[in-house]
PyMOL Python script that loads the backbone (N, CA, C, O; Angstrom):
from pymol import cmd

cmd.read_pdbstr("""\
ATOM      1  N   UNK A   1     -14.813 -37.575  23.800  1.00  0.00           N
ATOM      2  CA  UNK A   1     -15.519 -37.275  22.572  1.00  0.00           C
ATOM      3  C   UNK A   1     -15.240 -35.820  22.178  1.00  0.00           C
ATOM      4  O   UNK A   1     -15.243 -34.988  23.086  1.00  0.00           O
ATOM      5  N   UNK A   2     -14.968 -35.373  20.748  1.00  0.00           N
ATOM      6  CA  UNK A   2     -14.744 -34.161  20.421  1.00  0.00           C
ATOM      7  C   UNK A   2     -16.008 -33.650  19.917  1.00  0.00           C
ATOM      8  O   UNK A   2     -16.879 -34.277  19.313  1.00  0.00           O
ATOM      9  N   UNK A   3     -15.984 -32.216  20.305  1.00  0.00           N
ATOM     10  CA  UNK A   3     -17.141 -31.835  19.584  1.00  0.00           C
ATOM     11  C   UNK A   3     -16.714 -30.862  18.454  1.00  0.00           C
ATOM     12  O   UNK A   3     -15.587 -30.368  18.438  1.00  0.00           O
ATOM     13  N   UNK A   4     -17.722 -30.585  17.437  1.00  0.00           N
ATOM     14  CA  UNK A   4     -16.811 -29.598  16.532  1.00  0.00           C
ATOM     15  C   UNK A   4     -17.643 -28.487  16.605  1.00  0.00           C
ATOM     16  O   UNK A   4     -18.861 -28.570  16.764  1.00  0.00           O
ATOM     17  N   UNK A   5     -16.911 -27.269  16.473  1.00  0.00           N
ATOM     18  CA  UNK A   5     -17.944 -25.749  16.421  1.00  0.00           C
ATOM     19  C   UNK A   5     -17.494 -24.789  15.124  1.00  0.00           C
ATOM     20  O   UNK A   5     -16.561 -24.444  14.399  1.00  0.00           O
ATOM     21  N   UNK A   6     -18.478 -24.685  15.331  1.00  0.00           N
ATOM     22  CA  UNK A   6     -19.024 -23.876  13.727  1.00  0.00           C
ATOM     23  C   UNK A   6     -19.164 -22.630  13.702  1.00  0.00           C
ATOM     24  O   UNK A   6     -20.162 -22.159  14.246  1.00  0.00           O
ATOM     25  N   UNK A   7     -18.148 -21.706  13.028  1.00  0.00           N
ATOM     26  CA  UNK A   7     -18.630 -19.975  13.214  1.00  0.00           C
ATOM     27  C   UNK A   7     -18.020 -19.506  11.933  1.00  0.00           C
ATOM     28  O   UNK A   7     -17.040 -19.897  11.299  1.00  0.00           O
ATOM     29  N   UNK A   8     -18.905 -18.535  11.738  1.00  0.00           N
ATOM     30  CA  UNK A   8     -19.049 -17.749  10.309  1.00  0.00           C
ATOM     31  C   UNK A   8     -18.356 -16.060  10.758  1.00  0.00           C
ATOM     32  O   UNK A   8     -18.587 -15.345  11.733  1.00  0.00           O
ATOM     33  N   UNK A   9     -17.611 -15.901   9.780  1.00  0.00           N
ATOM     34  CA  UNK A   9     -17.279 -14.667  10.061  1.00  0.00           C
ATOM     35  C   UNK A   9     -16.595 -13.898   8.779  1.00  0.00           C
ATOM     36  O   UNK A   9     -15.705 -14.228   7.995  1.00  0.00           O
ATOM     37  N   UNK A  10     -17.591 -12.463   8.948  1.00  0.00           N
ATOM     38  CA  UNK A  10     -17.170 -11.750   7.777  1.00  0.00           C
ATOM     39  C   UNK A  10     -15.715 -10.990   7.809  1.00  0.00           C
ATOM     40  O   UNK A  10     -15.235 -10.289   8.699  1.00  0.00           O
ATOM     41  N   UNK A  11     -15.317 -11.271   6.864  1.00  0.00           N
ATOM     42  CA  UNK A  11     -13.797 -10.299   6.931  1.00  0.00           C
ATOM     43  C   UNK A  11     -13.983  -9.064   5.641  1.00  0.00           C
ATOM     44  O   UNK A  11     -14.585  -9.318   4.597  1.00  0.00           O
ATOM     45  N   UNK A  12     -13.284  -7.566   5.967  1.00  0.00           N
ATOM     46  CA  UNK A  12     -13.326  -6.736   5.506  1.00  0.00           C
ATOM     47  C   UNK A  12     -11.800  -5.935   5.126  1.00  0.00           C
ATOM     48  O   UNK A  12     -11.282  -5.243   6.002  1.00  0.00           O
ATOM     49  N   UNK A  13     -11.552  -5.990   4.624  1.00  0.00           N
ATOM     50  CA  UNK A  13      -9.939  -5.404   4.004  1.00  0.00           C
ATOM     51  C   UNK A  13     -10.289  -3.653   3.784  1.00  0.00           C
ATOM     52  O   UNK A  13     -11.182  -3.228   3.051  1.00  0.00           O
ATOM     53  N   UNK A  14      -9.438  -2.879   4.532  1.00  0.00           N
ATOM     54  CA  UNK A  14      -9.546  -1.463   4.128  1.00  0.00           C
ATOM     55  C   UNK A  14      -8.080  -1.157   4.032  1.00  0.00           C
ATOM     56  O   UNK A  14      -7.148  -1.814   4.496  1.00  0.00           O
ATOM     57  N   UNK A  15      -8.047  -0.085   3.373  1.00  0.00           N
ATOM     58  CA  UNK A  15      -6.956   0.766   3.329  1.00  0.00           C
ATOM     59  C   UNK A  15      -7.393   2.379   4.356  1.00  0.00           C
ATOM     60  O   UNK A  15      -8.004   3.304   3.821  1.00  0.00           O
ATOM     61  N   UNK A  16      -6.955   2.427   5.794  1.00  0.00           N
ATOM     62  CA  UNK A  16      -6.627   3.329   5.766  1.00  0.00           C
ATOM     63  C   UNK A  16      -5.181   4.062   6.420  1.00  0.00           C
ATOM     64  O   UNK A  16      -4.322   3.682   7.215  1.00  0.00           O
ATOM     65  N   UNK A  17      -5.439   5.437   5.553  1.00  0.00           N
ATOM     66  CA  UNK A  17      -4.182   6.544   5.498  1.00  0.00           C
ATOM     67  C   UNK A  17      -2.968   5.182   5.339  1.00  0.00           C
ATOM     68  O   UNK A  17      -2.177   4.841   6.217  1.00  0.00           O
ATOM     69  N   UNK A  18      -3.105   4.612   4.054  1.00  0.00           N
ATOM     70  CA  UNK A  18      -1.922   4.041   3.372  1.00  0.00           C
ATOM     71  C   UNK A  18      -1.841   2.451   3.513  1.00  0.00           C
ATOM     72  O   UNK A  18      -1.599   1.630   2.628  1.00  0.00           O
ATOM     73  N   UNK A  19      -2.105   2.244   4.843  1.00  0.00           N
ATOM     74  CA  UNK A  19      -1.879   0.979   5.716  1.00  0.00           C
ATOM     75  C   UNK A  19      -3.211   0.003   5.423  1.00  0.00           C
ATOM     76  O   UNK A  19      -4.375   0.388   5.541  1.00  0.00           O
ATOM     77  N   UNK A  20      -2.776  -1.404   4.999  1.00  0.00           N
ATOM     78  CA  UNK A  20      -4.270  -2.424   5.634  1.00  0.00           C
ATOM     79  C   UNK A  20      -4.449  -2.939   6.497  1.00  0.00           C
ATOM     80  O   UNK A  20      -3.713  -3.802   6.975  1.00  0.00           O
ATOM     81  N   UNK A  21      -5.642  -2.492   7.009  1.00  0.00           N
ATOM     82  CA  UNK A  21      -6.361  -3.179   8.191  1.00  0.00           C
ATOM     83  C   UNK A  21      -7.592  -4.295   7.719  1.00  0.00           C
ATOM     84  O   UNK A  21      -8.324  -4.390   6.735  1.00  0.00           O
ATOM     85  N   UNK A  22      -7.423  -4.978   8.814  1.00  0.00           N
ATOM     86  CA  UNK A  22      -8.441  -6.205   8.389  1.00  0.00           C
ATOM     87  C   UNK A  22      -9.540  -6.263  10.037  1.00  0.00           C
ATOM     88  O   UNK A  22      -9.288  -6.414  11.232  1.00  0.00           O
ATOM     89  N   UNK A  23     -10.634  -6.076   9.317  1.00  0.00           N
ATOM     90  CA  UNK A  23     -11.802  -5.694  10.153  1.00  0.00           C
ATOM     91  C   UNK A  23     -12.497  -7.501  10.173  1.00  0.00           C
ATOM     92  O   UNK A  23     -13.047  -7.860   9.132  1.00  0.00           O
ATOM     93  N   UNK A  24     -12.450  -8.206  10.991  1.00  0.00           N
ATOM     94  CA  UNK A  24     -12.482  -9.356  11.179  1.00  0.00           C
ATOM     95  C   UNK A  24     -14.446  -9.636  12.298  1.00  0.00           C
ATOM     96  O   UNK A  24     -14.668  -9.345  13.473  1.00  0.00           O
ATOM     97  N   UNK A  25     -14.796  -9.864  11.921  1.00  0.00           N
ATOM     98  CA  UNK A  25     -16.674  -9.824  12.591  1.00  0.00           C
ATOM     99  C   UNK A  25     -17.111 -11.125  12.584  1.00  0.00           C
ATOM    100  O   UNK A  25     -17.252 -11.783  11.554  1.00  0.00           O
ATOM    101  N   UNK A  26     -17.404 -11.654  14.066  1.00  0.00           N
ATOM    102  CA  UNK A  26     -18.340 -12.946  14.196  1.00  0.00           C
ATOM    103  C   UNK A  26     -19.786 -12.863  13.874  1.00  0.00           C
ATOM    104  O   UNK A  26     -20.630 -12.253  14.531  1.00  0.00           O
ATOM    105  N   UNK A  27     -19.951 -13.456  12.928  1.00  0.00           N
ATOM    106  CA  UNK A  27     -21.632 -13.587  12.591  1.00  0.00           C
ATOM    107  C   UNK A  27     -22.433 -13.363  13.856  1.00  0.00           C
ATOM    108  O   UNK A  27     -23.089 -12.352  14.105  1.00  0.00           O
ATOM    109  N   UNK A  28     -22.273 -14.617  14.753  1.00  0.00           N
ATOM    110  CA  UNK A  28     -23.236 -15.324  15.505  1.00  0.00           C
ATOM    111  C   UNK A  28     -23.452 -14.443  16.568  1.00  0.00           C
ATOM    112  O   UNK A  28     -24.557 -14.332  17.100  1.00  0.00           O
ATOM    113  N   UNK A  29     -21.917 -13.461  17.097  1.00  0.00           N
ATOM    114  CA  UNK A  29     -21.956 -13.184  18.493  1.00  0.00           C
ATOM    115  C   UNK A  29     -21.992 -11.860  18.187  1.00  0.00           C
ATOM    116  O   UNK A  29     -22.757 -11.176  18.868  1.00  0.00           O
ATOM    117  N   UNK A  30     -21.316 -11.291  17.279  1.00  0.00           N
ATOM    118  CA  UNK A  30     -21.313  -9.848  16.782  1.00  0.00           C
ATOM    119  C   UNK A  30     -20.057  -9.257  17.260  1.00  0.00           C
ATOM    120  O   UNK A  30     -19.910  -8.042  17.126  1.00  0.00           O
ATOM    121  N   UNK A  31     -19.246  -9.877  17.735  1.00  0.00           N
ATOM    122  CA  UNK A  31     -17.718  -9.585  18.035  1.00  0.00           C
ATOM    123  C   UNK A  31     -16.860  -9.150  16.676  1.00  0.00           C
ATOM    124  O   UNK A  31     -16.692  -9.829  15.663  1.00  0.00           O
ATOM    125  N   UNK A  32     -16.420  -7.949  16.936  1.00  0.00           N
ATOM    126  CA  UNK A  32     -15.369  -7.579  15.797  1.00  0.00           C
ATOM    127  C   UNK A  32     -14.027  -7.004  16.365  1.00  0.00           C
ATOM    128  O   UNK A  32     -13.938  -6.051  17.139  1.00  0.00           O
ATOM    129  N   UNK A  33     -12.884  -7.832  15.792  1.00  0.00           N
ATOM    130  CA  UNK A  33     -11.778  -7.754  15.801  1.00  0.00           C
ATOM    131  C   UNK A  33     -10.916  -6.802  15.160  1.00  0.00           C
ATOM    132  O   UNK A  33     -11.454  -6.826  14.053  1.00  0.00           O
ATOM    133  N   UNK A  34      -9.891  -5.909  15.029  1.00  0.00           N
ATOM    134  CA  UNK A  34      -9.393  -5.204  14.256  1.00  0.00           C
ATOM    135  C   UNK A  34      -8.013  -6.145  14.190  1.00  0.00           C
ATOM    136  O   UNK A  34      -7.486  -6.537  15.232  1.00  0.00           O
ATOM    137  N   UNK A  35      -7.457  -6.483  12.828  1.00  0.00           N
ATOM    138  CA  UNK A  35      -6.512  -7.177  12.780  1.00  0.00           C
ATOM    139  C   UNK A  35      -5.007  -6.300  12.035  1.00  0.00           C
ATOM    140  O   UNK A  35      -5.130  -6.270  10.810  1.00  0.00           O
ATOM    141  N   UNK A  36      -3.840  -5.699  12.468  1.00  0.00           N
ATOM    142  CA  UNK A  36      -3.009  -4.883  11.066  1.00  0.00           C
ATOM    143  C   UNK A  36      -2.361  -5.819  10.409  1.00  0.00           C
ATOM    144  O   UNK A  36      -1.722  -5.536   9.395  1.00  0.00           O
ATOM    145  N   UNK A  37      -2.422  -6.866  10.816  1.00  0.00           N
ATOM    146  CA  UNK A  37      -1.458  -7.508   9.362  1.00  0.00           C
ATOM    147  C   UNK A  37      -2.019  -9.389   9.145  1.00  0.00           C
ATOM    148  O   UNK A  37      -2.449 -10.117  10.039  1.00  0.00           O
ATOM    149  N   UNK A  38      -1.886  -9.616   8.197  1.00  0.00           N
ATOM    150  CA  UNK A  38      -1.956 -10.922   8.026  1.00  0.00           C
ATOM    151  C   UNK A  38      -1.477 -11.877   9.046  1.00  0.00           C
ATOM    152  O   UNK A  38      -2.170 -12.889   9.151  1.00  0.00           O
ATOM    153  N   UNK A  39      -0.747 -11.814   9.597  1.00  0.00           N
ATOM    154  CA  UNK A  39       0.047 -12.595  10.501  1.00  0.00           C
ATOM    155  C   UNK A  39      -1.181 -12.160  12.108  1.00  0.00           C
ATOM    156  O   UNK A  39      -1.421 -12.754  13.159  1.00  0.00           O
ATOM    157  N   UNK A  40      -1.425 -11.491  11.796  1.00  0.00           N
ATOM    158  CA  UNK A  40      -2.686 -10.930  13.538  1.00  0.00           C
ATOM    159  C   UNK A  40      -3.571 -11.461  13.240  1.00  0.00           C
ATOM    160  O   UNK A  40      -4.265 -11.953  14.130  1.00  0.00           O
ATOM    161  N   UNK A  41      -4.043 -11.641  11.551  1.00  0.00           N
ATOM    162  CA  UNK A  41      -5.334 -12.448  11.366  1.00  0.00           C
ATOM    163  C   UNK A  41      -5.149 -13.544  11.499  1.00  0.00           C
ATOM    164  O   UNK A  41      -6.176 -14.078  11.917  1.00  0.00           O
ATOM    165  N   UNK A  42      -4.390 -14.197  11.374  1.00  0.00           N
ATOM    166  CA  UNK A  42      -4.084 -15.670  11.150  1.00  0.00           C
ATOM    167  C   UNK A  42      -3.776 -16.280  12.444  1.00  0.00           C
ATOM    168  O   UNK A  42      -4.216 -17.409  12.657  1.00  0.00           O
ATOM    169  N   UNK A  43      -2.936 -15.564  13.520  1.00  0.00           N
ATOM    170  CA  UNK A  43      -3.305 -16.049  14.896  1.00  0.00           C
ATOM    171  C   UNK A  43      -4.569 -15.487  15.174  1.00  0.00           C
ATOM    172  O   UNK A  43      -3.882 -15.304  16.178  1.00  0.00           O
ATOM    173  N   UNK A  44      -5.564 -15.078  15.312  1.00  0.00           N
ATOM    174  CA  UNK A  44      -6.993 -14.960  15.444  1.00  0.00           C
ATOM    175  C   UNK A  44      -7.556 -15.865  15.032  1.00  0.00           C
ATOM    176  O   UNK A  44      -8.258 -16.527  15.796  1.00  0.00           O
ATOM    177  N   UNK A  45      -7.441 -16.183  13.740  1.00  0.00           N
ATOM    178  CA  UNK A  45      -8.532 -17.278  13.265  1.00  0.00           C
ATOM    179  C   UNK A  45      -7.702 -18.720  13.855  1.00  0.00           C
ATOM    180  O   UNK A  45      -8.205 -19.832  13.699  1.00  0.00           O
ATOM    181  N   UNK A  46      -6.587 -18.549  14.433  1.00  0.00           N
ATOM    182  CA  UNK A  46      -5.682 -19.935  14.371  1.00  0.00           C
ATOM    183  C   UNK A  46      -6.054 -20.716  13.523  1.00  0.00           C
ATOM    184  O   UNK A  46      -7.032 -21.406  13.810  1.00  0.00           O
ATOM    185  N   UNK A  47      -5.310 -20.914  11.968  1.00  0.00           N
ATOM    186  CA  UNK A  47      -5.214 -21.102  11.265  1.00  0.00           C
ATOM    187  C   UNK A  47      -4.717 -20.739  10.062  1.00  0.00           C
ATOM    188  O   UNK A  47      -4.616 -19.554   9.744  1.00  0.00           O
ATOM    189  N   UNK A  48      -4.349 -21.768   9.253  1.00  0.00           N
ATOM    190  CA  UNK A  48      -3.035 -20.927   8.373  1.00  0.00           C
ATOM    191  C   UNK A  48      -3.849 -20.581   6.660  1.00  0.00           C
ATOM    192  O   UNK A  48      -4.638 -21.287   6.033  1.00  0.00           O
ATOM    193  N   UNK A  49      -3.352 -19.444   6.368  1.00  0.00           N
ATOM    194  CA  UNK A  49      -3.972 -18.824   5.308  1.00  0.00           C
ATOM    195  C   UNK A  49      -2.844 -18.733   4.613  1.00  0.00           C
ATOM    196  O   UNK A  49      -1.780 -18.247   4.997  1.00  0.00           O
ATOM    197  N   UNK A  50      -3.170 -19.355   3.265  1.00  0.00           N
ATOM    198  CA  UNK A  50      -1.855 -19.088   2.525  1.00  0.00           C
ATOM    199  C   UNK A  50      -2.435 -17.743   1.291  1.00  0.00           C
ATOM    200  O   UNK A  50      -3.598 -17.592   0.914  1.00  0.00           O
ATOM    201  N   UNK A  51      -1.203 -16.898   0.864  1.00  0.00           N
ATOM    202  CA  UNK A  51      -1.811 -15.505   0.540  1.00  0.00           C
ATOM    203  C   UNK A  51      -0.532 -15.462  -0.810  1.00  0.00           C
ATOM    204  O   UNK A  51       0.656 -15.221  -0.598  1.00  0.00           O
ATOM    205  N   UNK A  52      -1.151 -15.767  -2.217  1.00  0.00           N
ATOM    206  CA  UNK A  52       0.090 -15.430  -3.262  1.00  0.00           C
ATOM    207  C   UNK A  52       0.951 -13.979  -2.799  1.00  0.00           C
ATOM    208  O   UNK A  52       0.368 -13.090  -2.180  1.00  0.00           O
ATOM    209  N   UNK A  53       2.200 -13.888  -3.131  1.00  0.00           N
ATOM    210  CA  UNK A  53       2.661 -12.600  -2.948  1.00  0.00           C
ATOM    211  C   UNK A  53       3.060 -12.224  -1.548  1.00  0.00           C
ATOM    212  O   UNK A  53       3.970 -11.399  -1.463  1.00  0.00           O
ATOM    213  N   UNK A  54       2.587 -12.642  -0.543  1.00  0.00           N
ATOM    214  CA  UNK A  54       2.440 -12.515   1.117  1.00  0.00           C
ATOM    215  C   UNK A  54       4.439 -12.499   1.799  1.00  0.00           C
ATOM    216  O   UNK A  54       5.030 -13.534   2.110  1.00  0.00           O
ATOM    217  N   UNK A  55       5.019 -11.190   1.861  1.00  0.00           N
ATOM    218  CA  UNK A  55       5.939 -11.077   2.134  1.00  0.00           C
ATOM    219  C   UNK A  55       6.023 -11.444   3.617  1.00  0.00           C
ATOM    220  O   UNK A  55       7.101 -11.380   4.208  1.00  0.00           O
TER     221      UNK A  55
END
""", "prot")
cmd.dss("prot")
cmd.show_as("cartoon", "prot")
cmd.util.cbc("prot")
cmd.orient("prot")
């Protein structure tokens, strides 16, 4: 039997000194991730994010 799990998590986009970072935070547990590129977020969340423009 599968079970399914459920988690909420805020994501935050900054610019700093030029570069984006993606500040990635579990609601439930309070775990925050620092992610530098789309591709770090996306193996984190395992799952695929499609992004217009995304070189």
């Amino acid at each position: 039997m599968k079970t399914q799990q459920e988690a909420s998590y805020i994501l935050k986009i900054t610019h700093i000194q030029g570069e984006q970072k993606f500040l990635l935070q579990n609601i439930k547990s309070g775990e925050r991730q620092w992610c530098q590129s789309w591709e770090e977020l996306r193996n984190q969340l395992q799952i695929n994010i499609r992004v217009k423009g995304l070189k």
